[in-house]
N, C-alpha and C positions, 0 to 999 in steps of 0.2 A: 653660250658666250664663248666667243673665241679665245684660246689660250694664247697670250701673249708669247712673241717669241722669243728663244733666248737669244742673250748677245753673244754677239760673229769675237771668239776671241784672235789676238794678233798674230802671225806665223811664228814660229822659233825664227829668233837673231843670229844662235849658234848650233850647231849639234857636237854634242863630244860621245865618243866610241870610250867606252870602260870595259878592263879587262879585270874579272877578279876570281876570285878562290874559295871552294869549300873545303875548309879542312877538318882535321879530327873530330869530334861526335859531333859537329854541323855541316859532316856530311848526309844526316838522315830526316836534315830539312828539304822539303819538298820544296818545289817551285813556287808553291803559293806560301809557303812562309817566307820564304827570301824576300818576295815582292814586296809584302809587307812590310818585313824588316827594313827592305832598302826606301821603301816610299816613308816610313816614318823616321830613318838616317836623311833622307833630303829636307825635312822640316826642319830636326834640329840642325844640321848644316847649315838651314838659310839658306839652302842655292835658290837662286831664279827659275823657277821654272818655268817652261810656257804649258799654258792648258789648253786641253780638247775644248773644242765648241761644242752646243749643247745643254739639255736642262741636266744636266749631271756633268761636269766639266772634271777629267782627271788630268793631271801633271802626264806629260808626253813623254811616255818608257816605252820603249821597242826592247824586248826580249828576244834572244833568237838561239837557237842550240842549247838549250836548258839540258841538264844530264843529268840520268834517272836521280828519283830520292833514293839512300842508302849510298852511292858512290860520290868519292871526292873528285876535285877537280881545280887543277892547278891554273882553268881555260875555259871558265866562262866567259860568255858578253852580254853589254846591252847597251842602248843608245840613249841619251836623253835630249830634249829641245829645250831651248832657255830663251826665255827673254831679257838677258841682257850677256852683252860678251864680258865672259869672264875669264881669269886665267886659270888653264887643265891643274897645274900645278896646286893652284889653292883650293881649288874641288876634292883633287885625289887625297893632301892630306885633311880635310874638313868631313869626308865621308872617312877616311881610317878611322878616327877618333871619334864618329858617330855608330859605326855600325860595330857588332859584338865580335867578338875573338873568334875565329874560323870563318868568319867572314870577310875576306881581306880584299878592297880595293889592290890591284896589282899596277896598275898603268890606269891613266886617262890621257888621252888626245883627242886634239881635234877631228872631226869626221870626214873626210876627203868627198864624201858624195854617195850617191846610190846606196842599194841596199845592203845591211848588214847582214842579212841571212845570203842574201847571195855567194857570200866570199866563206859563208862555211861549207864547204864539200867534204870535208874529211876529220877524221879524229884518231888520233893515236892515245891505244889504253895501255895502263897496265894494270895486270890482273894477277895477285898473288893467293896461291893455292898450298893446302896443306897436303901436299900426295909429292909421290917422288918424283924426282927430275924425267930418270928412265920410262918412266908410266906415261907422263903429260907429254914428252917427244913422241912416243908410241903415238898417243890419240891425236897429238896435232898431224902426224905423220898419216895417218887414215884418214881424217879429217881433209888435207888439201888435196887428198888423193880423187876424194870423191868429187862428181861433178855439179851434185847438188846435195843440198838438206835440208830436208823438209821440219822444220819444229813449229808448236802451237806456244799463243798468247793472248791471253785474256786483253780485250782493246775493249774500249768505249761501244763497239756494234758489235759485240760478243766475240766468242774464242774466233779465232783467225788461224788460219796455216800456212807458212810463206817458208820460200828458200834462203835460208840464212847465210848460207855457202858462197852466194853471190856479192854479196858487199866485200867481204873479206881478203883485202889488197893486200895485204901480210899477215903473219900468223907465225911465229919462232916463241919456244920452251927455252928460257935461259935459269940459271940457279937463282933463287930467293929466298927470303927471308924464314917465308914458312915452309919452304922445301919447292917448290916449281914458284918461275912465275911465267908468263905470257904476257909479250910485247905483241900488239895486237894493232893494226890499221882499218878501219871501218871508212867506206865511202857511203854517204849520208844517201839515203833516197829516200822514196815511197816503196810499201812499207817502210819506215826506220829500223833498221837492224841494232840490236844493244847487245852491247860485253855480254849480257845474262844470258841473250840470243844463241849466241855464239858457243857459251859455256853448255848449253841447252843442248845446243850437234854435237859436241864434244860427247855429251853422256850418249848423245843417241848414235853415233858410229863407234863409240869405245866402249861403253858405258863407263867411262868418267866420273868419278863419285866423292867430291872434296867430301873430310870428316867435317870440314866446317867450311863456315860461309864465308866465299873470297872476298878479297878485299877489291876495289874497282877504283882505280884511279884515273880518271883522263889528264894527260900531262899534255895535249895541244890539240888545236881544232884552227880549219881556217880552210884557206885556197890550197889546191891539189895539184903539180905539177906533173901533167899528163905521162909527160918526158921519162922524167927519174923517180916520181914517187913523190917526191917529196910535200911535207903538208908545209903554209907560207903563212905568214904575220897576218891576218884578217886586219888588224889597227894599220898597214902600209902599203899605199896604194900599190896594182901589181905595175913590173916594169912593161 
């Protein structure tokens, strides 16, 4: 007997682009708890959502630049689709009040068009370290010297070896909290290069050795200006 088929559900009416934030000990939620968390804050919210077609039909979440479990992040995104227009302003504060503390809606606007991962090319960290100021200028100082760096990571198709050295658009040791930190610029490719990456060539051309485990904050991600460096608003269409 033929399996009846499911019904063709309606396009999204709106799309809204949300900018939000992991912070203190929910920075060591993983990507797949957030989703959850944030798909069970859109129930209670009541927002509209539009759903996938299909015998399994999910509310329309576009995820894009997720940053690793364990690190905070003042710049996440994601997208959702709705069926019916509604106003960004009464989403952003209806998910505040839905979703838990360190999980903070920052911005919702409307979606200008195209892809939202598209407009992520870049990411600015900071990385605070417990070793002296002197020490981590030394290793970032051998570190940009060199031309490449080769580090390994465990990936989904076993250990991998990739040049870390090449994403790495900036790299400056300024004073912090726990004695160094590192302002750090990553340009997103294949492989994806991560802070850990990076802290990884740090030990392997210095050997670099925090007594403890850095702290990893992403403080923006978005479009890359070839020009000057500079990372741009992913929520504002480019000029």
């Amino acid at each position: 007997m033929a399996r009846n088929q499911p019904e063709q559900q309606a396009p999204p009416v709106q799309r809204l682009r949300i900018r939000y934030a992991k912070r203190g000990r929910l920075r060591f939620s993983s990507h797949r708890d957030f989703s959850r968390a944030f798909e069970r804050a859109i129930f209670r919210a009541r927002v509209p959502m539009a759903y996938s077609s299909g015998f399994n039909p999910h509310p329309r979440i576009s995820y894009a630049g997720a940053a690793p479990t364990g690190s905070a992040s003042e710049a996440e995104f994601l997208e959702i689709g709705l069926a019916e227009v509604v106003d960004p302003a009464a989403i952003h504060a209806a998910l505040l009040e839905a979703l838990p503390d360190g999980l903070d809606v920052v911005e919702v606007v409307e979606s200008p068009g195209g892809a939202l991962a598209d407009q992520l090319e870049a990411s600015r960290w900071q990385i605070d370290i417990e070793a002296s100021l002197e020490q981590v200028e030394a290793a970032v100082a051998t570190f940009l010297a060199a031309e490449s760096v080769l580090v390994e990571r465990m990936t989904k198709k076993g250990l991998r070896e990739f040049d870390c050295r090449a994403a790495v658009l900036s790299l400056a040791a300024v004073p912090g909290d726990r004695g160094a930190r590192l302002d750090l610029v990553l340009r997103h490719g294949v492989p994806a290069v991560r802070p850990d990456d990076v802290l990884s060539g740090l030990a392997r051309t210095s050997d670099l050795a925090p007594v403890q485990t850095p702290l990893l904050t992403r403080l923006t991600q978005g479009p890359l200006d070839p020009e000057t460096g500079e990372i741009g608003d992913p929520l504002r269409p480019r000029r």
